[in-house]
N, C-alpha and C positions, 0 to 999 in steps of 0.2 A: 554214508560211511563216516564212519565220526575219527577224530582224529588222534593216531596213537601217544599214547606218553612216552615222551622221545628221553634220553637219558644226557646228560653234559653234554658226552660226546660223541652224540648221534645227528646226524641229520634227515629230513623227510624230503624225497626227489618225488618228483612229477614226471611219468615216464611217458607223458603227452599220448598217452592213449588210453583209450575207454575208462578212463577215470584211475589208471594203473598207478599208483606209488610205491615207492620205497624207500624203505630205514636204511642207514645204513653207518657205519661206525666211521667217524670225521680223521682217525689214523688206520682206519684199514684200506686194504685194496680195495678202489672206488672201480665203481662200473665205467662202463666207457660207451662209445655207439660202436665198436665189434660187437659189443654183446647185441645190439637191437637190430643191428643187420645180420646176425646169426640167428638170433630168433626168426628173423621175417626168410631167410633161405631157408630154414627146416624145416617150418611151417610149410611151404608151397612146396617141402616133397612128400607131403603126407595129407592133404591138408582135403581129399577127397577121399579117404579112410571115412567109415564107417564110425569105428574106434580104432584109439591108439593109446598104446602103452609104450612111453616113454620114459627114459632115464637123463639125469643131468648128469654129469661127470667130475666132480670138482665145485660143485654150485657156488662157493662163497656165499654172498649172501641172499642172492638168487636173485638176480637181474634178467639172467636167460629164463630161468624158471618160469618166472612170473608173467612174462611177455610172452612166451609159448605157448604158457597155460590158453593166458587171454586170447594169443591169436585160434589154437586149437578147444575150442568147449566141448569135444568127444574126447580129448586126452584126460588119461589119467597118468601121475608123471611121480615117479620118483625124484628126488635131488638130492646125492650125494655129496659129502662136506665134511673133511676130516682134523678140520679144526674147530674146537666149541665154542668159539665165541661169534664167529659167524654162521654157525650152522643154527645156534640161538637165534639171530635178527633172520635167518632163514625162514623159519615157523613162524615168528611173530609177521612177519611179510607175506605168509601164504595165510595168515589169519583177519593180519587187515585189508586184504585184498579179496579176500571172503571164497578163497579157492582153497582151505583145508580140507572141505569135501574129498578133492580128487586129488591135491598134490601132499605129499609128504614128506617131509625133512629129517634126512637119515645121517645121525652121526657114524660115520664108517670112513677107512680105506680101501679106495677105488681098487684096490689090487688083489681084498678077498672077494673069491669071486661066489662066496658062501652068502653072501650079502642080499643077493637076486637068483630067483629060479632061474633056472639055464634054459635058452631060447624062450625067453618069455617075451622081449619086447620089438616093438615095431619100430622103435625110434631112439638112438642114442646123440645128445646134443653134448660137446663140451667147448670153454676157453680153455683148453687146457694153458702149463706153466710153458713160460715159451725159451728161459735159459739156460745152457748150463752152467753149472755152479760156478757162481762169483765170473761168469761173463758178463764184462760191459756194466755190472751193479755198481752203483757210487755208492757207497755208505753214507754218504749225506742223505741219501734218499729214503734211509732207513729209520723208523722212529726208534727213539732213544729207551725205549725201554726193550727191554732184548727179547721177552717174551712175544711183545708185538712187531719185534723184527724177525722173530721167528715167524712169523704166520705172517709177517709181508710176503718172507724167503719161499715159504711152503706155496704161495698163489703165484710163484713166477718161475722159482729154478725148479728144474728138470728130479731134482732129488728123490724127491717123494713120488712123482709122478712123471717118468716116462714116456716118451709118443709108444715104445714097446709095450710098455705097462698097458695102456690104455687101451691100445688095440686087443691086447688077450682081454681082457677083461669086456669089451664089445663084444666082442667075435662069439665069446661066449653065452653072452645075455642076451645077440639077437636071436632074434628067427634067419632061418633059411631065409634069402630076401630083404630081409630089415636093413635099414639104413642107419648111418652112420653120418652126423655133421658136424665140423668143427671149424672153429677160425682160428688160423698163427701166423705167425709171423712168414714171409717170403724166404728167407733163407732159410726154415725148416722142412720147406716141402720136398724137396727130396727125401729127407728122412720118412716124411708123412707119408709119400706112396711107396717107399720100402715098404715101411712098418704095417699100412695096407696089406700089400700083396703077401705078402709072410704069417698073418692071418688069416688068409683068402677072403679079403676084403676087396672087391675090387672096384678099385675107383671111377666115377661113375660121371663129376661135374666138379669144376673149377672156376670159380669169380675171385678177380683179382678186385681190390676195394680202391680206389685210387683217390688222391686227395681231390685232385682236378684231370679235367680231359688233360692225356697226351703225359700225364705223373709217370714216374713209378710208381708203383703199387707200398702201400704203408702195410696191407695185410693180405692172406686170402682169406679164402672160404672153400671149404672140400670138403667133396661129400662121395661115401662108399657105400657098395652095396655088400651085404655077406651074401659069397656064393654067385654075384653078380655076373653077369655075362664079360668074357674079353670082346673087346672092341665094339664099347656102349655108351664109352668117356666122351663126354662133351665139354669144349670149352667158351663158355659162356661169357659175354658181353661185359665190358669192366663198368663196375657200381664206380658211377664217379658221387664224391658226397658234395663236392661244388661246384656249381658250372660256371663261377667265378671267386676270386676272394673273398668271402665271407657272405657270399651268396647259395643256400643249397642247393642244389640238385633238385627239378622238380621229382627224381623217382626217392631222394632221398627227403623231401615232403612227403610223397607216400608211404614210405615205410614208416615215418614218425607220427603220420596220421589213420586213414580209415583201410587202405589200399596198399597190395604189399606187390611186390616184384613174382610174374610168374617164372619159375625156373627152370620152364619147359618140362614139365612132369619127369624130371629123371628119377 
């Protein structure tokens, strides 16, 4: 795999698995390990599919994409992205990483639902934005040019993209049965199994991500079934990322390595 021509303000990450990289813009929203511990839970709720047809929700610049891709080689994966300058290092990322075959990089908002046939997919994966407007945002945090603090704004506040939005727009593009996974923030999950159930999504597993044994939790991870059975909801064993100070997790050595967390087939 030869190596891309990176642009001033781009950098090239090591996503420490099967050889996985990524581009990624040095003032855009950078990826995080939510994203790679959402990859490795939505993976293990599919991950004995035949085939699958997935969607990304939001992709950026495809951090989940690209790790789902790699964990899943029967998916074939859309990844949505309604800002163009990372829906751009999107394509370029699903090119150097040699997965344009099966995933595609669609400039769109997640909100038309014109975008994807209806009930067509086995799998919808998002980070979606996790604030609403101007909550808790320091403007410090924002880069200085306003165009690129607009597409800071659009990959975190709730403006453009909804937990409501997201959910119609799932609900509609699975299957009877398909699955639905996301990671957010702890104080949105009540919104998150509203916004579920009002779709007739019904929730189905819940991991809390914790810094250390005995934390609160920094995020979760939920996952829904459309049309899902009531009383099927499992809650699942907290992902600690270290089992001491700057020491990881051995299951968070698996997930950055060859082995992923099973999720109990929910």
């Amino acid at each position: 795999m030869n190596d891309p021509i990176l642009a001033d303000d781009e950098t090239l990450e090591d996503l420490q698995r099967d050889g996985l990289r990524l581009i990624q813009k040095i003032n855009g929203f950078r990826f995080g390990e939510d994203s790679v511990f959402l990859a490795a839970f939505a993976s293990d709720l599919v991950k004995l599919k035949k085939q699958v047809r997935a969607a990304d929700l939001g992709a950026g610049s495809g951090a989940v994409s690209v790790l789902l891709a790699g964990r899943l080689p029967q998916a074939r994966l859309t990844a949505i992205e309604i800002s163009t300058r990372p829906c751009a290092v999107l394509q370029r990322n699903f090119i150097m990483n040699q997965l344009d075959s099966r995933c595609t990089a669609m400039l769109g908002d997640v909100r038309d639902q014109t975008l994807l046939p209806r009930a067509s997919l086995d799998l919808v994966v998002s980070n979606p934005p996790y604030r609403d407007p101007g909550r808790h945002l320091s403007p410090a945090r924002l880069p200085d040019d306003p165009a690129l603090a607009q597409e800071w704004r659009v990959a975190v506040e709730t403006t453009t993209l909804s937990l409501d939005d997201l959910m119609h727009s799932a609900a509609y593009w699975l299957k009877p049965g398909g699955l639905i996974a996301l990671v957010q923030r702890p104080v949105n999950l009540p919104d998150i199994l509203t916004a579920m159930r009002q779709t007739r999504i019904e929730p189905v597993a819940l991991r809390a991500i914790v810094p250390l044994p005995g934390r609160a939790p920094t995020s979760v991870l939920v996952a829904g079934r459309l049309h899902g059975r009531p009383g099927s909801f499992r809650l699942l064993p907290d992902l600690s990322v270290n089992e001491s100070p700057g020491q990881p997790s051995p299951e968070t050595r698996k997930i950055y390595g060859e082995k992923t967390h099973d999720a109990n087939n929910v």
